[in-house]
C-alpha positions as CSV (number, residue, x, y, z in Angstrom):
1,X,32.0,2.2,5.9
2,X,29.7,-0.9,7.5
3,X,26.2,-0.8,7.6
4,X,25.3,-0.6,11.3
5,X,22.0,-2.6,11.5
6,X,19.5,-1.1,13.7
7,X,17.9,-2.9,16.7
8,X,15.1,-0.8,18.5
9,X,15.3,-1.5,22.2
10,X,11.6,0.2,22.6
11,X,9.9,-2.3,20.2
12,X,7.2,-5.1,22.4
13,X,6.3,-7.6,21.0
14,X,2.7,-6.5,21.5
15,X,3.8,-3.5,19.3
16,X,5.1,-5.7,16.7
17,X,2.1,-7.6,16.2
18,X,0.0,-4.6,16.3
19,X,2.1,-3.0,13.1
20,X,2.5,-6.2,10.8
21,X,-1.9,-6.2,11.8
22,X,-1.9,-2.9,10.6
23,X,0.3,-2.7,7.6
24,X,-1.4,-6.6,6.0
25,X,-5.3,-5.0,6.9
26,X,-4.4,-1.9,4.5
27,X,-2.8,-4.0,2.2
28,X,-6.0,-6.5,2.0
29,X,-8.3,-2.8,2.0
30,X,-6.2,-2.4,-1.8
31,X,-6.5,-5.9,-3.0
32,X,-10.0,-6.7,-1.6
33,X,-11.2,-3.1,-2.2
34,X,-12.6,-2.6,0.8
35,X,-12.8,0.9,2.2
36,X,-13.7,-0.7,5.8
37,X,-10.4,-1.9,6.1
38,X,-8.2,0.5,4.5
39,X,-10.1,3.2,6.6
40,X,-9.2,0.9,10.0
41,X,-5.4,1.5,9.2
42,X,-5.1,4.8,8.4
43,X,-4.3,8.2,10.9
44,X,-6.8,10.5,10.4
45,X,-4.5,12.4,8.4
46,X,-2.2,10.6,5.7
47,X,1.0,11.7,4.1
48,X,1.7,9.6,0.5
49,X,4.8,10.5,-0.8
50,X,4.9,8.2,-4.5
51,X,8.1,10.3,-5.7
52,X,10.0,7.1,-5.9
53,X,7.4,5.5,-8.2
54,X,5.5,8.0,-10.3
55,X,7.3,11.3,-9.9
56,X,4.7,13.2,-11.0
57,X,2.3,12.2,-8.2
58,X,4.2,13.8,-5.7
59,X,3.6,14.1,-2.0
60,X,0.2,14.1,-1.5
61,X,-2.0,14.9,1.7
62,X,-5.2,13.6,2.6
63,X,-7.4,13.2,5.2
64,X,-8.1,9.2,5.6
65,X,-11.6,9.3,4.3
66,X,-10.4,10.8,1.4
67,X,-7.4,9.2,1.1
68,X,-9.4,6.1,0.6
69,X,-12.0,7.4,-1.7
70,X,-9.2,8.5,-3.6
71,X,-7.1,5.1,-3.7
72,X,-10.0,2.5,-4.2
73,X,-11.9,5.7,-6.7
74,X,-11.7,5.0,-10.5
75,X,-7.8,6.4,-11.2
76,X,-6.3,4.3,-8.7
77,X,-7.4,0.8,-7.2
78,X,-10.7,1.4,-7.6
79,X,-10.6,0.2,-11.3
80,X,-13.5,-2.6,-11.6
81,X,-11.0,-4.2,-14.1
82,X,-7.7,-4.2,-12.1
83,X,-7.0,-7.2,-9.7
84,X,-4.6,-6.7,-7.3
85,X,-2.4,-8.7,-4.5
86,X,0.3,-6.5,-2.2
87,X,2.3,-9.1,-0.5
88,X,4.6,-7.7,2.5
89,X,7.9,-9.3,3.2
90,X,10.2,-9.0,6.1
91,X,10.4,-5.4,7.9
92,X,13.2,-3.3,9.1
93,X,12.3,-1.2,11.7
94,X,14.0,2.3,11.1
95,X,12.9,4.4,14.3
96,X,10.7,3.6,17.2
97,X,10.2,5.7,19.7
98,X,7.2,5.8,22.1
99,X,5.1,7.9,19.9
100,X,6.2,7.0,16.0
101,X,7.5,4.0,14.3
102,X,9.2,3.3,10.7
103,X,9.1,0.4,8.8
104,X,10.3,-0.9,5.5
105,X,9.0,-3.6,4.3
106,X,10.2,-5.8,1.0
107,X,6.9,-5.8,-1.3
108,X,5.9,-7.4,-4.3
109,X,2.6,-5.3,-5.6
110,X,1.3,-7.6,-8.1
111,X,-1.3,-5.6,-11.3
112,X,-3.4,-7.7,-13.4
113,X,-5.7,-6.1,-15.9
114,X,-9.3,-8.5,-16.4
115,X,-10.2,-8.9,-19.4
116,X,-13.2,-7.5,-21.0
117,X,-16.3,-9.2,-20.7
118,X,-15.1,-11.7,-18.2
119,X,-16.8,-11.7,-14.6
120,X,-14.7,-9.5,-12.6
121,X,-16.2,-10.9,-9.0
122,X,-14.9,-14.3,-10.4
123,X,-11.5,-15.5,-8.7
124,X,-11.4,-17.1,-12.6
125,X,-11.6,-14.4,-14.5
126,X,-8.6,-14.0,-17.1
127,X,-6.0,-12.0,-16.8
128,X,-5.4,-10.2,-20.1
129,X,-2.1,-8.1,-18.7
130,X,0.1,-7.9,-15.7
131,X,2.5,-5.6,-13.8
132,X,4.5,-6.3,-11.2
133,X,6.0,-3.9,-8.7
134,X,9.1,-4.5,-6.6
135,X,9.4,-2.0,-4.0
136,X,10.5,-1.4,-0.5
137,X,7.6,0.2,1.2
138,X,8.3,2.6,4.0
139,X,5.7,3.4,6.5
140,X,5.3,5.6,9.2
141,X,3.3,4.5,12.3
142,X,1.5,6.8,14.8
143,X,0.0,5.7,18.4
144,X,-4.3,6.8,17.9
145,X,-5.9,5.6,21.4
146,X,-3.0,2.9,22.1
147,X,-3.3,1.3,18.5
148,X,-0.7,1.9,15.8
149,X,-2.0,3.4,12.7
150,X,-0.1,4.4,9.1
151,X,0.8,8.2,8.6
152,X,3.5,8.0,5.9
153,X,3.3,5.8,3.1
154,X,6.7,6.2,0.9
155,X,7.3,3.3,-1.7
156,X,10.5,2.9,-3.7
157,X,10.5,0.8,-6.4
158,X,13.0,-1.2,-7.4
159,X,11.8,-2.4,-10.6
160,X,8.5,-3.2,-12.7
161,X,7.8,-5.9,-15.0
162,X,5.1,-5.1,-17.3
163,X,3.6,-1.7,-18.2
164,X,2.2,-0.5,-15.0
165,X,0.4,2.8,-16.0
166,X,-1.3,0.9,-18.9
167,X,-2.6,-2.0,-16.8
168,X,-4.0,0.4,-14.0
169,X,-5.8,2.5,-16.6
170,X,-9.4,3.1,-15.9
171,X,-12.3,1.2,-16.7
172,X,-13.5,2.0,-20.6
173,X,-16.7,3.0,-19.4
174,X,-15.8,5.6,-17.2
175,X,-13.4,7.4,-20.0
């Protein structure tokens, strides 16, 4: 059976740029830790459904403020010693209709563990371990006063180099 490759005939161009906005300002909230912009991304209400990468996470429902306490708190990206980059590659739009849209995007979610004693605010600080994540990252968009904003977040990872639960550990101190 061919694979019949999906071309939505709702999708502007407007519409477009408003997604790819979206989808890079949460992934620069993760990287840049800055609940500001992951919070500017986000429904009000978030679905994360990490069954594809660890299992035992689950789907998980938050409200968006807590959703980002939770991801940029001390178990997840919020580790002080954890440097991060989520680069987005090329979508594929899955659905859009006037009210919803779902992407997948290609991602490479880079891990670096600091190393002790280094300065962490330092774009030189050494990088004592790493873990890299390929994934395809599905998202699901919802229209909030004419803007798009993420609903869904459903990675799949393909594979990981590295150790990934051991480089995002949490900060010694706070053990």
């Amino acid at each position: 059976m061919a694979f019949g490759i999906y071309t939505p005939s709702k999708l502007t161009f407007q519409d477009y740029v408003k997604i790819s906005q979206c989808a890079r300002t949460l992934a620069d909230g993760y990287d840049r830790k800055d609940k500001a912009r992951m919070r500017a991304s986000l429904a009000p209400n978030v679905i994360v459904d990490y069954t594809g990468v660890v299992p035992s996470w689950g789907l998980m429902k938050f409200s968006a403020d807590d959703f980002v306490t939770e991801w940029l708190g001390p178990t997840h990206l919020g580790v002080r010693a954890l440097a991060t980059q989520h680069l987005l590659g090329a979508p594929y739009f899955k659905s859009v209709t006037d009210d919803e849209i779902v992407v997948e995007w290609q991602q490479l979610a880079s891990h670096g563990r600091r190393i002790a004693g280094e300065d962490f605010a330092s774009p030189l600080c050494k990088i004592g371990e790493s873990s890299d994540g390929r994934s395809w990252m599905q998202q699901t968009y919802v229209k909030i006063e004419g803007d798009w904003r993420i609903k869904v977040i459903r990675p799949e990872v393909i594979y990981h180099t590295g150790d990934f639960k051991e480089v995002g550990r949490q900060d010694e101190d706070t053990i």
